[in-house]
C-alpha positions in Angstrom: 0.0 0.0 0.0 1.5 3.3 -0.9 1.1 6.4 1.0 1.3 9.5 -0.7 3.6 12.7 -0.2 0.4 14.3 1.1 -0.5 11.9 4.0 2.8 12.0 4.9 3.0 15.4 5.3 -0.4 15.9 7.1 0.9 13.6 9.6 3.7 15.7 10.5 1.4 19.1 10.4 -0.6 16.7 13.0 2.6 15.7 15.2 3.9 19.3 15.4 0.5 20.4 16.0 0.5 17.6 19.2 3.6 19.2 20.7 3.0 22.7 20.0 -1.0 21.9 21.7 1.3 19.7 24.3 3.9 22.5 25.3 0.6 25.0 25.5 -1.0 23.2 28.2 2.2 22.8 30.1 2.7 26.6 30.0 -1.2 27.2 31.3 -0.7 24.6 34.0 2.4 26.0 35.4 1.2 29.5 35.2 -2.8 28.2 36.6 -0.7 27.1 39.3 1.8 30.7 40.0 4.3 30.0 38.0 7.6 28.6 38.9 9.7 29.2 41.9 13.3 28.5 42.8 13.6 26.6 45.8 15.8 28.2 48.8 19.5 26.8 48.7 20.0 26.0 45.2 20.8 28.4 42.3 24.1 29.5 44.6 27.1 30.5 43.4 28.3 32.1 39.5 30.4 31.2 36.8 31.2 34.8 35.3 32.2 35.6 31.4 34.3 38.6 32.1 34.9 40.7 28.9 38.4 43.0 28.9 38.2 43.9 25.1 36.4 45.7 22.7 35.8 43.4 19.7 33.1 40.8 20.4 30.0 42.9 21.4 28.5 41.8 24.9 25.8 40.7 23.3 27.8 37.5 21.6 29.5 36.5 25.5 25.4 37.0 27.0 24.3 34.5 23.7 26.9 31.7 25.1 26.3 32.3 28.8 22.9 31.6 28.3 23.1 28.5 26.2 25.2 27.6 29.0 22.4 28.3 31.5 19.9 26.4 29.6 22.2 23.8 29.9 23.0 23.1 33.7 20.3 25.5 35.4 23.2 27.2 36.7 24.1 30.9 37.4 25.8 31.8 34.5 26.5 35.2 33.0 28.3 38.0 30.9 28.9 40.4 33.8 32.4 41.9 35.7 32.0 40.1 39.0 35.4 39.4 40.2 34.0 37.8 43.2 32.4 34.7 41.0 33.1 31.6 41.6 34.6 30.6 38.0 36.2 33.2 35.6 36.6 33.5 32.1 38.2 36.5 31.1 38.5 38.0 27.4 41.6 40.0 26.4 43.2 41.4 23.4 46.8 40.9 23.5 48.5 39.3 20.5 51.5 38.2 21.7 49.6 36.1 24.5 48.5 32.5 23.4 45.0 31.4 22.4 43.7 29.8 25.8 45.6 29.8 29.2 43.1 28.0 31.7 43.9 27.4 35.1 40.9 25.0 36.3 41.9 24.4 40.0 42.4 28.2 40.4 38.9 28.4 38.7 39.5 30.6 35.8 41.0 31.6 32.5 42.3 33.7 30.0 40.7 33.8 26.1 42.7 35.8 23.7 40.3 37.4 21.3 43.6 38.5 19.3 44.2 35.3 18.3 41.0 33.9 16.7 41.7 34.7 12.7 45.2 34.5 12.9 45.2 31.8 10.4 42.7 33.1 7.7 44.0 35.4 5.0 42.0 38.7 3.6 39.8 41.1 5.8 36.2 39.9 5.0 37.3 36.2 5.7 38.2 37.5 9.8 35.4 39.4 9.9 33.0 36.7 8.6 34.8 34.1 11.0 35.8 36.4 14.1 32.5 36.3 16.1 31.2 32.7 15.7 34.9 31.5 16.3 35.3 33.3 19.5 31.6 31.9 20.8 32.8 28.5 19.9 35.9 29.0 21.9 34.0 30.6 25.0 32.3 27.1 25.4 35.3 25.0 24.8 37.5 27.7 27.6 34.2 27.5 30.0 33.9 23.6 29.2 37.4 22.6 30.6 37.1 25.0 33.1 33.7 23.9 34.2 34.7 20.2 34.5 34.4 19.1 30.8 36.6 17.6 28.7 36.7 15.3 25.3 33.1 14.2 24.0 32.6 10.8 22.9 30.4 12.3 19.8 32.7 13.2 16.8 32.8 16.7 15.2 31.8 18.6 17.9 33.7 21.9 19.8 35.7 19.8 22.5 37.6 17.7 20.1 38.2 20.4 17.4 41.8 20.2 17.0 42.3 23.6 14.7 40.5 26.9 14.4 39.5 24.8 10.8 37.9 22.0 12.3 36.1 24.2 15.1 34.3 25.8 11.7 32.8 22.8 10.7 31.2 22.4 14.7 27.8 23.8 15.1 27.8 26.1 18.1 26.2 24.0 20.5 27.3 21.8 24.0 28.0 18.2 23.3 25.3 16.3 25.4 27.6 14.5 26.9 28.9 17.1 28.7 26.4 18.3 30.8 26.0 15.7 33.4 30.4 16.3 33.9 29.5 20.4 34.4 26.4 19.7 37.1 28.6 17.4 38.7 31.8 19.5 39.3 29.8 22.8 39.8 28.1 21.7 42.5 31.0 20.2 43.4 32.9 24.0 43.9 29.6 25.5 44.7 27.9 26.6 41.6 24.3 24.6 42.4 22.0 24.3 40.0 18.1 25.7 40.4 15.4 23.6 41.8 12.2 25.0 40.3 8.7 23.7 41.2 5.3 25.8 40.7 4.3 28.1 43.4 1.4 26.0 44.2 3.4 22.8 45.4 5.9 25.0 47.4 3.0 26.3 49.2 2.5 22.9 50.0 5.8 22.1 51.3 6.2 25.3 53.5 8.8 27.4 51.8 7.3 29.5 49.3 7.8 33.3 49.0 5.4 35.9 49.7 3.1 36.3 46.8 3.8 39.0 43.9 0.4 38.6 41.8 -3.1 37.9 42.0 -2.5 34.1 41.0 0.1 33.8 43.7 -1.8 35.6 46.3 -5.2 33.3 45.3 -3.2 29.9 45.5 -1.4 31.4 49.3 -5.1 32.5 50.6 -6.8 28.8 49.5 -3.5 26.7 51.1 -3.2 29.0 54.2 -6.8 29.4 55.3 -8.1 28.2 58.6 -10.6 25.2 57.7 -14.5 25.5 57.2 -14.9 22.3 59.5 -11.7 21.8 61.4 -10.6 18.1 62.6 -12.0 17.4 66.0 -10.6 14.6 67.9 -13.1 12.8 70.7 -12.2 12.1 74.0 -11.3 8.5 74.6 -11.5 7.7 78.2 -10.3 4.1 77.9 -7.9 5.1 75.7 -6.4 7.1 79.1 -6.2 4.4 81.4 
């Protein structure tokens, strides 16, 4: 039996419709229920991309701190915080090398100066400069954050040349990710625990409320019941 081009595209249109419909209702039930909340204790400590040059616009080293975040759930940004808990710094000194790392000091150096070195002509560095530099952010971060080789070929970690890092898409090998929870937490950068507002009423810690929803769902869970429990007297029980 042969099934035409047609069918097999309305059955896609249908699928994507099931997840888009699917992802919906997961968005209306979190927010029917106040939205999420980070539970106290977790979402501690920062891993911090620190910019000292004037190249790569902020908005590039925010784009890879984020993906970053997705990631692990962890606090990471593009901000000057000294104080943070792992480092990356961005300079612009040619005569320095490409990457200098020091992961038990937790942080790093990554020389922007250094990215096109190898490619000849003006409108090749330019066209290269900025999604090379990303792709070296998250290999610098990577090692520093615990990472290391991936078992998947062709990815950012086991690029060998500026070459072979164009070929990687800009993206975190999956393997990765479990190796960068592991160590963060293990030098203090915890990752978030986020449950609705609802269920942390339940469990005693929520915040105060911030919005009608919130305030709703904290009136219902806190309110002295209708018909309390009443417990009889058992007089043979006392004896």
């Amino acid at each position: 039996m042969k099934t035409s081009r047609t069918h097999f595209a309305a059955l896609a249109i249908v699928a994507l419709c099931g997840i888009a419909f699917a992802q919906t209702t997961k968005v209306d039930r979190i927010a029917k229920a106040g939205g999420e909340v980070v539970r106290p204790g977790t979402f501690t400590g920062k891993v911090a991309i620190i910019s000292q040059q004037s190249k790569l616009p902020h908005a590039d080293c925010e784009a890879v701190a984020q993906l970053l975040a997705e990631q692990t759930q962890c606090n990471i940004v593009a901000e000057n915080d000294e104080k943070a808990t792992i480092r990356l710094y961005l300079i612009d000194t040619p005569k320095e090398p490409v990457m200098l790392l020091a992961p038990e000091d937790h942080w790093g150096k990554l020389n922007i100066a250094r990215m096109v070195d190898d490619l000849p002509g003006e409108r090749a560095k330019e066209k290269f400069f900025a999604p090379r530099t990303r792709k070296m952010i998250i290999k610098a971060l990577s090692i520093l954050m615990g990472g290391g080789s991936s078992q998947f070929p062709g990815n950012i970690m086991n690029a060998a040349t500026m070459r072979e890092l164009d070929q990687c898409q800009e993206s975190v090998p999956v393997d990765m990710v479990d190796n960068y929870i592991a160590y963060l937490k293990a030098v203090g950068v915890k990752p978030a625990e986020k449950t609705t507002y609802r269920k942390a009423c339940r469990e005693g810690w929520a915040p105060q409320p911030t919005n009608d929803v919130q305030r709703t769902i904290w009136n219902q869970i806190h309110a002295i019941p209708d018909k309390p429990i009443t417990i009889e007297f058992d007089p043979k029980k006392d004896k």
